[in-house]
C-alpha positions in Angstrom: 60.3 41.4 -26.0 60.8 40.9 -22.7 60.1 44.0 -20.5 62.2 46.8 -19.9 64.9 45.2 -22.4 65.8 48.2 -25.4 67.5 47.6 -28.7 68.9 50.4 -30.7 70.2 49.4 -34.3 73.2 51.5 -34.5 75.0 53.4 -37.7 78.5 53.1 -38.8 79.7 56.0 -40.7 82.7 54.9 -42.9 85.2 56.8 -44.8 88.2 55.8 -46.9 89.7 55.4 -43.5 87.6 53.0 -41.8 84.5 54.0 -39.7 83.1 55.5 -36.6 80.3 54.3 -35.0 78.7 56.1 -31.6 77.3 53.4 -29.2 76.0 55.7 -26.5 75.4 59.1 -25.7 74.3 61.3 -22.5 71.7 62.5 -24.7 70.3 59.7 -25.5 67.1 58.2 -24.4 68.5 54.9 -23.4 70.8 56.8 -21.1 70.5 56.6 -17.6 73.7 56.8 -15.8 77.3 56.2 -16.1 79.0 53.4 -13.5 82.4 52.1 -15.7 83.0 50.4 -19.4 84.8 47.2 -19.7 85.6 44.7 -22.4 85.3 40.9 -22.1 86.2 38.1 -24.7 85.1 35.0 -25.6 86.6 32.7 -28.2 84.1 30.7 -30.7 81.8 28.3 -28.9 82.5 30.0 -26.0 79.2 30.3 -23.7 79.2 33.3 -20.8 75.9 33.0 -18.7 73.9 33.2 -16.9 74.0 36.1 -14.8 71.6 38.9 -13.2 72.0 42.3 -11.4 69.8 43.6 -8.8 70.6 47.2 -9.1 72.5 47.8 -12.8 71.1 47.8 -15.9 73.7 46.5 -18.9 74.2 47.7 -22.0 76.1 45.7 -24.3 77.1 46.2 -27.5 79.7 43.3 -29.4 82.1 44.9 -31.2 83.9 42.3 -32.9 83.0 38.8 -34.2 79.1 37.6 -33.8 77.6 37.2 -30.7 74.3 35.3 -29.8 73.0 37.7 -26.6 70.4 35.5 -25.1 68.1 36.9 -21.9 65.7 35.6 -20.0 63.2 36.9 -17.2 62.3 35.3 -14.2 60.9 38.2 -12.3 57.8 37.2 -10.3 56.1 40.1 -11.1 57.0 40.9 -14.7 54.0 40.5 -17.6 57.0 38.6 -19.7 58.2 35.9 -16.8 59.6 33.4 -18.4 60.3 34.9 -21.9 63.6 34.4 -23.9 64.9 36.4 -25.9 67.6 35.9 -28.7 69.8 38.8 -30.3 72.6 38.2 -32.7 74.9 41.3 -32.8 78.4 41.8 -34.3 80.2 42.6 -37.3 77.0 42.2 -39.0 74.5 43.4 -36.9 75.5 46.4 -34.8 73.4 47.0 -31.9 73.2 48.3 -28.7 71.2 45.8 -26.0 69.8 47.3 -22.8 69.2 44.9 -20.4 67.4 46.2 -17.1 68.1 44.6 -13.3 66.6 41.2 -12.5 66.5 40.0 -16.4 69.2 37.0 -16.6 71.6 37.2 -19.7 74.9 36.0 -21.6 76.7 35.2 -24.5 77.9 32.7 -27.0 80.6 33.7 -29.7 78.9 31.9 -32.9 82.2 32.9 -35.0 85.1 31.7 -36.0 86.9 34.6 -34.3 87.6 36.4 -30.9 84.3 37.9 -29.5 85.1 41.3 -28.0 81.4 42.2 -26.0 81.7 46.5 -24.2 79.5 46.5 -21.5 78.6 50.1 -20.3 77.0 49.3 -16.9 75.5 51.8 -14.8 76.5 50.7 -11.9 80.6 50.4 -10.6 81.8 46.9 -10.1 81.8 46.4 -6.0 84.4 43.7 -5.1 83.4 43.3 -2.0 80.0 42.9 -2.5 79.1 41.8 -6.0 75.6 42.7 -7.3 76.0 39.6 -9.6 74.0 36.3 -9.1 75.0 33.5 -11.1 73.3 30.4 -12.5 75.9 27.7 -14.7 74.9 27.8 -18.3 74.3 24.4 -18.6 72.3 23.7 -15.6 68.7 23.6 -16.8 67.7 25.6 -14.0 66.7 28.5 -16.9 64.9 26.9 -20.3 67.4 27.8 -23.0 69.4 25.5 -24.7 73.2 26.9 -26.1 73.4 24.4 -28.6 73.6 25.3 -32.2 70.3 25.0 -33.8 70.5 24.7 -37.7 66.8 25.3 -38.7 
């Protein structure tokens, strides 16, 4: 696993009318601090990368659909530079992902349906001065290919 990065499986408690399911708490050890909470969607085959921060960590969590959370670091200094690492989360596999400053990351809906990823940054977004650094997902310029791979 790529340094820094945290995974916590998470529990749904159901009921005869539908479920709950906590995602993160103040009190919980992945916790650092709170900077906003957003939703963003992606329909199927839809790829969102690549992407780093320099000052928030992420913490993502997909809550509808399946995702395939892909990250990658290129940090100079980092005993894991150049690993990848592959998460599938969704509908059936609930998970929280924290991803630390530096690491690059995105997204690919592998459903048939409307991904719907919360991100829980630390950090606010800063419109004037974005602390997000961009790399095209098809570019090559990080080792990972989006295709499907079937085995």
């Amino acid at each position: 696993m790529i340094q820094g990065v945290q995974v916590k499986d998470l529990k749904l408690i159901p009921d005869e009318r539908g479920f709950l399911m906590e995602i993160l708490r103040r009190d919980d050890p992945l916790f650092q601090q709170f900077g906003q909470a957003y939703v963003t969607a992606a329909w199927p085959g839809v790829v969102k990368a690549w992407h780093y921060h320099t000052l928030q960590t992420d913490h993502f969590c997909v809550l509808t659909g399946m995702a395939k959370v892909v990250l990658y670091d290129s940090r100079e200094d980092s005993p894991t530079r150049g690993e990848v690492n592959e998460f599938f989360c969704g509908v059936h596999s609930r998970r929280l992902i924290v991803i630390p400053p530096l690491v690059y990351h995105g997204y690919k809906n592998v459903s048939d349906e409307m991904v719907l990823l919360l991100n829980i940054p630390t950090e606010t977004y800063n419109y004037q001065n974005p602390d997000e650094y961009r790399v095209a997902p098809h570019s090559g310029e990080i080792p990972y290919d989006w295709g499907r791979q079937d085995g």
